[in-house]
N, CA, C and O of each residue as an XYZ file, in Angstrom:
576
protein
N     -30.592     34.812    -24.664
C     -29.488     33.933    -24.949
C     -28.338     34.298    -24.011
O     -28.049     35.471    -23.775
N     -27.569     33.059    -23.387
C     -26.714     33.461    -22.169
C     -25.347     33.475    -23.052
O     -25.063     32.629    -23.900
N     -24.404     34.817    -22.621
C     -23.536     34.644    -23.872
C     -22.272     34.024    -23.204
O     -21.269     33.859    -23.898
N     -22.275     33.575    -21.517
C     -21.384     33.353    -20.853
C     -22.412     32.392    -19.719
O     -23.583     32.456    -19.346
N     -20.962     31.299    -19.377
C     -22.296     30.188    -18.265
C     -21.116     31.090    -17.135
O     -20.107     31.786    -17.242
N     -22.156     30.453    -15.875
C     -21.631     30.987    -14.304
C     -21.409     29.550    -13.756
O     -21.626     28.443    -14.248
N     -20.902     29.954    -12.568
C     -20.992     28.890    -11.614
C     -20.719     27.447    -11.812
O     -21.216     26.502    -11.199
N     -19.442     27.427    -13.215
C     -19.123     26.020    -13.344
C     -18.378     25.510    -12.106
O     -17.782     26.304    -11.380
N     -18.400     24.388    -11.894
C     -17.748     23.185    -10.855
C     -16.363     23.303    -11.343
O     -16.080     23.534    -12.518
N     -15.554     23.146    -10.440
C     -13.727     23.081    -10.374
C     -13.788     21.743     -9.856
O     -14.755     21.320     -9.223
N     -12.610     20.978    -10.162
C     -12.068     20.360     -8.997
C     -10.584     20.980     -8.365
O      -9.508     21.327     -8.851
N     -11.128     20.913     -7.117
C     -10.070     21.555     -6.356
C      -8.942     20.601     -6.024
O      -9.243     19.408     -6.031
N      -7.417     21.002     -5.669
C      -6.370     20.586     -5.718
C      -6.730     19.522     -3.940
O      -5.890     18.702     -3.569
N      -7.895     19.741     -3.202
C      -8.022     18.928     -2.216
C      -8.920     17.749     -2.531
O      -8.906     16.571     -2.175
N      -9.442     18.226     -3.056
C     -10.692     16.986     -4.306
C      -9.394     16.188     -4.967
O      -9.318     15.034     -4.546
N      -8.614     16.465     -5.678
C      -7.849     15.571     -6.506
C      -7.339     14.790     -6.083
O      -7.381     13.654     -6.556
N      -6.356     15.258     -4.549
C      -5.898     14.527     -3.499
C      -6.779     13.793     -3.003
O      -6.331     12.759     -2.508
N      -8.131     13.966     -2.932
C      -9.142     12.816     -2.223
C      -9.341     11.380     -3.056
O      -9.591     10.244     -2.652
N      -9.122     11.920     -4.382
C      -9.193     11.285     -5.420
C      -8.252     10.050     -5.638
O      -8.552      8.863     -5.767
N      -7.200     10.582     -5.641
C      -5.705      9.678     -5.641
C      -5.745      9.015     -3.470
O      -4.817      8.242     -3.233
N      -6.107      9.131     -2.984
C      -5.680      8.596     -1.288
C      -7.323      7.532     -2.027
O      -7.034      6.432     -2.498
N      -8.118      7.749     -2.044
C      -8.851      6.553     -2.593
C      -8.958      5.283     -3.253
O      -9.336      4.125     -3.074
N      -8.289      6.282     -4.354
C      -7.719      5.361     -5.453
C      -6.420      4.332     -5.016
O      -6.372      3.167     -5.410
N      -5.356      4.962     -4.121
C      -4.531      3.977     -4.134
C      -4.840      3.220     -2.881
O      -4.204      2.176     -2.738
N      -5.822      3.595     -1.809
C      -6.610      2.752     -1.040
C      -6.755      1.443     -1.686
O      -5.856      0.623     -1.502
N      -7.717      1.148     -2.385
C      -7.974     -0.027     -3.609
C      -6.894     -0.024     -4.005
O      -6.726     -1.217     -3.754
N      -5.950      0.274     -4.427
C      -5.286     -0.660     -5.014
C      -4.623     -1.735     -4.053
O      -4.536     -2.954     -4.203
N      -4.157     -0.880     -2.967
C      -3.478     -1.238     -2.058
C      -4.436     -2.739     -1.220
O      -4.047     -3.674     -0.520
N      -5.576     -2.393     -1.659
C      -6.621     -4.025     -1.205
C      -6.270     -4.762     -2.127
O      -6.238     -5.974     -1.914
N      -5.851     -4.160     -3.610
C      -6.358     -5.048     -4.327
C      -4.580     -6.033     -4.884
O      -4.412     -6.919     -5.722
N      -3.799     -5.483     -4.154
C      -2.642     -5.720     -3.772
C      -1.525     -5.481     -5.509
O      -0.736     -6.209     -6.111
N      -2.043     -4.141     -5.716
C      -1.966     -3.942     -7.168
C      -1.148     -2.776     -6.938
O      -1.821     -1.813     -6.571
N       0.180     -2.539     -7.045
C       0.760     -1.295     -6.739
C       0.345     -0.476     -8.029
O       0.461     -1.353     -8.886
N      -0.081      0.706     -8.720
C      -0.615      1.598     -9.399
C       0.002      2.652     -9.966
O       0.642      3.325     -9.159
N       0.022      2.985    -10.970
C       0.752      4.512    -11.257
C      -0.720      5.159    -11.354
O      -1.476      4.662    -12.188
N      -1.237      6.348    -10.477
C      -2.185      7.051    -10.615
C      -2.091      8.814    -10.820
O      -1.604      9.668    -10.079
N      -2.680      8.912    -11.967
C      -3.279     10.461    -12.193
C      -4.491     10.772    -12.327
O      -5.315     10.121    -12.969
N      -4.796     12.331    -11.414
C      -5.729     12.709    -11.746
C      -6.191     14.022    -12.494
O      -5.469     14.905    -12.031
N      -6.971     14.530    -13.345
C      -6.306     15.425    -14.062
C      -7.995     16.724    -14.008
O      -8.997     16.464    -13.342
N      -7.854     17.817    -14.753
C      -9.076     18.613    -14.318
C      -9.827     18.220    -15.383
O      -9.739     17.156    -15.995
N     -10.600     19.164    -15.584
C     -12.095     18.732    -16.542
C     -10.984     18.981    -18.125
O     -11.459     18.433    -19.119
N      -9.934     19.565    -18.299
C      -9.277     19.848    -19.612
C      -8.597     18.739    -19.562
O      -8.353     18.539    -20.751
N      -8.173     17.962    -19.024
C      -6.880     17.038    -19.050
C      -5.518     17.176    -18.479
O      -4.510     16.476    -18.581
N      -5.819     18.464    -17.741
C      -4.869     18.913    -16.816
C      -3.938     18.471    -15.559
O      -4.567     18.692    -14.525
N      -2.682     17.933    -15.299
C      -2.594     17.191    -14.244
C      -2.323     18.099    -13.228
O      -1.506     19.020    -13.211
N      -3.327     17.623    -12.150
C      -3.704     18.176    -10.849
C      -2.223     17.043     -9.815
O      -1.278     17.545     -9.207
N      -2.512     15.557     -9.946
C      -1.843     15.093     -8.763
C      -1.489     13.597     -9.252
O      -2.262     12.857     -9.861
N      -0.302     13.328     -8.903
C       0.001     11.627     -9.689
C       0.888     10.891     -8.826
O       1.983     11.373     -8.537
N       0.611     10.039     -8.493
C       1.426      9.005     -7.859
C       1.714      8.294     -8.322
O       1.220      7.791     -9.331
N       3.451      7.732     -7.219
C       3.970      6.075     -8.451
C       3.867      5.244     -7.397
O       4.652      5.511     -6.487
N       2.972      4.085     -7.178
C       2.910      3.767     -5.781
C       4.369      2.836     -5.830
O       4.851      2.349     -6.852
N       4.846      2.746     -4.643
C       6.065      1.478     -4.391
C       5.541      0.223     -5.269
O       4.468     -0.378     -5.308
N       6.715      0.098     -5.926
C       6.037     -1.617     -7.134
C       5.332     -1.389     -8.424
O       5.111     -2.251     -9.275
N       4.911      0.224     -8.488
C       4.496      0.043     -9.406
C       5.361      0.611    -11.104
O       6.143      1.562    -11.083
N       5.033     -0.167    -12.459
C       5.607      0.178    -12.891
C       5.903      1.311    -14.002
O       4.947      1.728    -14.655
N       7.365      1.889    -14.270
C       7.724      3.096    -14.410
C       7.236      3.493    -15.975
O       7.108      4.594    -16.512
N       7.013      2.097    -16.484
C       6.755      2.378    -18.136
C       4.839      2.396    -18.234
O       4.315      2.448    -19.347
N       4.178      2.357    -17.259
C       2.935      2.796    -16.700
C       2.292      4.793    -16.748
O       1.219      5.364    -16.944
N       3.669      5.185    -16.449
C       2.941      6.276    -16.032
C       2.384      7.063    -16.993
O       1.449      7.843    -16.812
N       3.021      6.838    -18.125
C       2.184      7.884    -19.302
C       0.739      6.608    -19.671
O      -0.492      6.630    -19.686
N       1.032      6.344    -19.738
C      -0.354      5.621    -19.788
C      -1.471      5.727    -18.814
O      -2.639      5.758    -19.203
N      -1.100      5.791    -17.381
C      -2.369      6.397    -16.752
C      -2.344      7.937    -16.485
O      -2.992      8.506    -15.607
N      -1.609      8.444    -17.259
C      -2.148      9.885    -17.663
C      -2.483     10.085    -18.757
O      -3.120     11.118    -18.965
N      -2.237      9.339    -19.678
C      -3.461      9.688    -21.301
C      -4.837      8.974    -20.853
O      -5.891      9.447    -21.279
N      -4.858      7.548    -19.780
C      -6.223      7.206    -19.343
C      -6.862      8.687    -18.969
O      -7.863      9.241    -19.424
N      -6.053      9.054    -18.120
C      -7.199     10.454    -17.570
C      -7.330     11.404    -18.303
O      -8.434     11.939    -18.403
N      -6.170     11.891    -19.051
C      -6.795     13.039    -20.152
C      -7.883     12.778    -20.992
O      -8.782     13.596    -21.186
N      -7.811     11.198    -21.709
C      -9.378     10.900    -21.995
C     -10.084     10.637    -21.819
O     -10.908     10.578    -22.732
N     -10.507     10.164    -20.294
C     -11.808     10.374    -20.113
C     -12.471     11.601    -19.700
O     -13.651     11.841    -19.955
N     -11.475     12.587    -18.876
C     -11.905     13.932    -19.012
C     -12.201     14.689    -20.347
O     -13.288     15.261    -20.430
N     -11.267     14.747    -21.480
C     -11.725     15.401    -22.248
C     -12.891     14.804    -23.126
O     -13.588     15.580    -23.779
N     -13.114     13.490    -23.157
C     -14.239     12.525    -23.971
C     -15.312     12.892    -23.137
O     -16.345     13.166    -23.747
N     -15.362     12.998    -21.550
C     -16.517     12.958    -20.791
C     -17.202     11.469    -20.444
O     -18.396     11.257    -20.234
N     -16.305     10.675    -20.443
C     -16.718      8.656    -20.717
C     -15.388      8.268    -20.105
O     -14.263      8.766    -20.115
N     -15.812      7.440    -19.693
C     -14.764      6.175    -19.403
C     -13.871      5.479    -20.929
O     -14.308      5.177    -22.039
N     -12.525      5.425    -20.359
C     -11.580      4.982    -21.284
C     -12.394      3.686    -21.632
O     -13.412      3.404    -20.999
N     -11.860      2.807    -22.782
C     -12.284      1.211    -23.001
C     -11.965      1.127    -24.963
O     -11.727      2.105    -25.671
N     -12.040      0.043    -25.308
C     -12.316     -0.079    -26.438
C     -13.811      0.521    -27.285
O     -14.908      0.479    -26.728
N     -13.649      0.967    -28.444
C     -14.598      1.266    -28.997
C     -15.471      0.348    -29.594
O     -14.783     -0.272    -30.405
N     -16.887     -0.162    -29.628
C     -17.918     -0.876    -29.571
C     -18.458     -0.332    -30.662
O     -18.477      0.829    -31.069
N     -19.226     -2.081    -31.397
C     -20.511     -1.908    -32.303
C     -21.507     -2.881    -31.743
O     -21.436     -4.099    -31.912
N     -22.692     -2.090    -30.880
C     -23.391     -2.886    -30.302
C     -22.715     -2.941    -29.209
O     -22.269     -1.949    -28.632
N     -22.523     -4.668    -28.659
C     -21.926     -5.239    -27.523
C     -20.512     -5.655    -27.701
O     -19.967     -5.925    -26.631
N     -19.877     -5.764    -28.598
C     -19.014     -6.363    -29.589
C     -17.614     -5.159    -29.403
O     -17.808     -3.980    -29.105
N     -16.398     -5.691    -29.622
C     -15.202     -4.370    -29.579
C     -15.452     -4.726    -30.853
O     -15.932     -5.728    -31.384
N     -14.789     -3.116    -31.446
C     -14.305     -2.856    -32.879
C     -12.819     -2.643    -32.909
O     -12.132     -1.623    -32.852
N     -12.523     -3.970    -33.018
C     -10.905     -3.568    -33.205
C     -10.820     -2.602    -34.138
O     -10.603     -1.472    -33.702
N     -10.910     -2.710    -35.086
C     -10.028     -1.775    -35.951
C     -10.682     -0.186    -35.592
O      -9.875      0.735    -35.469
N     -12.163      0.088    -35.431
C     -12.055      1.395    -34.706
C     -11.312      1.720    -33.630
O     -10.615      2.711    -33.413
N     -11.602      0.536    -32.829
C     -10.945      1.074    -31.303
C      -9.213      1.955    -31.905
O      -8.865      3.128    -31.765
N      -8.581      0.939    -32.474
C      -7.171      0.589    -32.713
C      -7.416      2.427    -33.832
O      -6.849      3.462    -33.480
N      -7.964      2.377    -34.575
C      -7.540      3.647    -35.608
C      -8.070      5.164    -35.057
O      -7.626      6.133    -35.673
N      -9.120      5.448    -33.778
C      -9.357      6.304    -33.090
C      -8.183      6.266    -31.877
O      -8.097      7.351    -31.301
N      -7.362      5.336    -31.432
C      -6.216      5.486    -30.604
C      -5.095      5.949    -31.660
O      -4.912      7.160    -31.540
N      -4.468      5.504    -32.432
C      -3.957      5.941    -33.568
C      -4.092      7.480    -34.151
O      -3.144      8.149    -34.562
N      -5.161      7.805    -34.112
C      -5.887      9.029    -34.967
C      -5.700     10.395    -33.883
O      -5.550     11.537    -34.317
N      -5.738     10.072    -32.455
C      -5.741     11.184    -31.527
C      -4.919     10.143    -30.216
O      -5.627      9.631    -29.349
N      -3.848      9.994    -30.218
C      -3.501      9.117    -29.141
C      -3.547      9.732    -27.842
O      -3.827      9.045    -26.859
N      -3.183     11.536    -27.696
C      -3.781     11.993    -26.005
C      -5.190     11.928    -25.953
O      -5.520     12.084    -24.777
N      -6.019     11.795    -26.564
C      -7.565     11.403    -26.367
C      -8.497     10.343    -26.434
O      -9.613     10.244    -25.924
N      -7.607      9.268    -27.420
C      -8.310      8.177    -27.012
C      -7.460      7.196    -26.698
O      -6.344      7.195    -27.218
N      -7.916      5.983    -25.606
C      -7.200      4.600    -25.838
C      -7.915      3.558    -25.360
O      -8.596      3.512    -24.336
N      -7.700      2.669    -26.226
C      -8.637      1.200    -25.989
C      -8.749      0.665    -24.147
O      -9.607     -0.051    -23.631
N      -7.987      1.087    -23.740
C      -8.081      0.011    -22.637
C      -8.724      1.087    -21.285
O      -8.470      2.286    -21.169
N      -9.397      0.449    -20.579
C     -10.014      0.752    -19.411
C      -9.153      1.014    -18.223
O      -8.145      0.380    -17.911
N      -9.642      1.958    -17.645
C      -8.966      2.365    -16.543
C      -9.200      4.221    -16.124
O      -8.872      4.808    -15.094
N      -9.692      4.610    -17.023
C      -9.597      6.006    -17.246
C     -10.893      5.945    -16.779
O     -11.640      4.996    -17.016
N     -11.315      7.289    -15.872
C     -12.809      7.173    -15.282
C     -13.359      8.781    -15.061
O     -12.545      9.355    -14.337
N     -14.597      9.782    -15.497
C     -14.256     10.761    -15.317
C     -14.887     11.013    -14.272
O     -15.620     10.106    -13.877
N     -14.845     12.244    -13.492
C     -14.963     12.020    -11.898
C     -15.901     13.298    -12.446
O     -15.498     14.002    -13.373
N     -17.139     13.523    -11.813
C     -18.776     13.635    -11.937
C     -19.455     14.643    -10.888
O     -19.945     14.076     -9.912
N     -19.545     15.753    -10.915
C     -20.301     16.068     -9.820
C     -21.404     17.137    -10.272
O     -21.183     18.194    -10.864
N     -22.391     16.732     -9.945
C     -23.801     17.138     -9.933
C     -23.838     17.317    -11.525
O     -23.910     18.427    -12.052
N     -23.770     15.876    -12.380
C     -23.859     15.736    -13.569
C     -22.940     16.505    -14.826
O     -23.197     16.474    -16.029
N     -21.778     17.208    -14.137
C     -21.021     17.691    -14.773
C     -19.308     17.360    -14.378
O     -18.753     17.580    -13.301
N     -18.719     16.773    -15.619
C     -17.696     16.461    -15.350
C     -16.501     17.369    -14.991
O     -16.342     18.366    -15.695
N     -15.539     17.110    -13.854
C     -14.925     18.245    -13.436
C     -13.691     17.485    -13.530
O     -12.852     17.897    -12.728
N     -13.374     16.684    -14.119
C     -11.764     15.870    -13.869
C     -11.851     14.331    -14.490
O     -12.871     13.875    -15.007
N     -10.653     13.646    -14.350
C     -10.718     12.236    -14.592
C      -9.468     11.619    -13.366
O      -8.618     12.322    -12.820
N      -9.647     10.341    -13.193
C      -8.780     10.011    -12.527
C      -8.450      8.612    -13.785
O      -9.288      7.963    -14.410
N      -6.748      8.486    -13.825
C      -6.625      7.003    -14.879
C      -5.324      6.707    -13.682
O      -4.519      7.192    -12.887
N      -5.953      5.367    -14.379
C      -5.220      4.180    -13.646
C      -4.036      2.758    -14.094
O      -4.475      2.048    -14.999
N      -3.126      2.490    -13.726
C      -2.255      1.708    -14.695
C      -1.382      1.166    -13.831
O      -0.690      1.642    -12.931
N      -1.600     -0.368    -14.442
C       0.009     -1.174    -13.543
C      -0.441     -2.217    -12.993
O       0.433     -3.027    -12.684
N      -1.719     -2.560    -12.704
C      -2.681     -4.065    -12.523
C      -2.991     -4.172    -13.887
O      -2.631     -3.634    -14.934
N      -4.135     -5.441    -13.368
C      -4.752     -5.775    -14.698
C      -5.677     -4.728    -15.243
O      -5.652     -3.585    -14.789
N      -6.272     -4.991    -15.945
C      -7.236     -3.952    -17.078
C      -8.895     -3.950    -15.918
O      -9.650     -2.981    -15.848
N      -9.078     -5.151    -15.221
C     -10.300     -5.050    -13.939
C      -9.744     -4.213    -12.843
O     -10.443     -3.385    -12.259
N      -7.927     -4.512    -12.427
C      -8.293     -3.537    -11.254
C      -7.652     -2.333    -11.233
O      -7.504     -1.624    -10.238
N      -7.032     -1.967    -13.043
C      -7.285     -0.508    -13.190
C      -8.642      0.387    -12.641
O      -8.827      1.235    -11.769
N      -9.609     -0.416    -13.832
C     -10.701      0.387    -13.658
C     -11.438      0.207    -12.245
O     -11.987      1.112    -11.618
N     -11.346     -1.087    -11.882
C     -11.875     -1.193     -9.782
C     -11.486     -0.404     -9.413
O     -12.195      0.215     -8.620
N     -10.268      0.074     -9.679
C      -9.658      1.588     -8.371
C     -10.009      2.892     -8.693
O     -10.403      3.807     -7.970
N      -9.738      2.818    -10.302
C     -10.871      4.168    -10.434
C     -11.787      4.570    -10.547
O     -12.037      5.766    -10.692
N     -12.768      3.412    -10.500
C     -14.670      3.714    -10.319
C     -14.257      4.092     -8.290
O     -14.713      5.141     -7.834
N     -13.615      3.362     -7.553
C     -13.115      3.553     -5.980
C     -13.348      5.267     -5.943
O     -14.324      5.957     -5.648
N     -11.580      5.677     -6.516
C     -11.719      7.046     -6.544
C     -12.772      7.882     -6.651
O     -13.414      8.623     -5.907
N     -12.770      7.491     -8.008
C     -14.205      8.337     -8.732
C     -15.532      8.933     -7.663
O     -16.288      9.901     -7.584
N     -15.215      7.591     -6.904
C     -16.623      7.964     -5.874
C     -16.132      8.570     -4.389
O     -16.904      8.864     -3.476
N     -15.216      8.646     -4.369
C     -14.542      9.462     -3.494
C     -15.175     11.327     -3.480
O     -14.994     12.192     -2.623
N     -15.806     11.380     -4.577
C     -16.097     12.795     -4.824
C     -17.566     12.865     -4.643
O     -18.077     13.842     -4.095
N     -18.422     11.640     -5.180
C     -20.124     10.916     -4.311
C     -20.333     11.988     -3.560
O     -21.549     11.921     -3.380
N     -19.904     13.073     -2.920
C     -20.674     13.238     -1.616
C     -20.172     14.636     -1.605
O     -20.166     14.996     -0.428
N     -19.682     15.736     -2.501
C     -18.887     16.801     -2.806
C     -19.897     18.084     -3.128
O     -19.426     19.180     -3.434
């Protein structure tokens, strides 16, 4: 029995930065100015930008996106029965732990060699090109 693991994955403070120059890449296509954070595998903020335009009542919101999908290990979104949202779960698990969960998409956790090492969340477009810029990011790390 191993009473200690080795060799967990970090994300490094140059990874995070790869993370966010990605991320606001896309946005910047997607002509969506962004408040972006990215945070470590705890929910930790590593690096956050406010891009020009984007707005100021945004930014805690795409940093609880990233604290929960890092600490959940999933992508932010509403909570589901079947195919279907559950409002009232979605709505009483945001309620119940608000730095860990929230209904809306945008929060993405960033993945390497099947173990999550961070999240990047996203806020200040719509709810598609939140999450478009941070599946972008996210894969910014693809190749790490």
């Amino acid at each position: 029995m191993a009473l200690v693991t080795r060799n967990n994955l970090k994300l490094t403070l140059e990874g995070a930065r790869a993370v966010l120059a990605a991320t606001e890449r896309r946005a910047e296509e997607l002509g969506a100015p962004m408040d972006i954070a990215v945070v470590d595998d705890g929910g930790h903020l590593l690096v956050f930008e406010r891009m020009d335009g984007a707005k100021p009542s945004s930014i805690s919101i795409a940093l609880v996106k990233a604290q929960a999908a890092a600490l959940r290990r999933g992508p932010t979104g509403p909570a589901k029965s079947g195919d279907q949202v559950n409002l009232p779960l979605a709505l009483g698990l945001a309620i119940a732990s608000p730095a860990h969960q929230i209904p809306i998409r945008g929060g993405v956790p960033l993945v390497v060699d099947g173990q999550v090492v961070g999240a990047v969340g996203t806020r200040a477009g719509t709810e598609d090109q939140d999450l478009d810029a941070a599946l972008v990011g996210a894969a910014a790390l693809a190749n790490a």
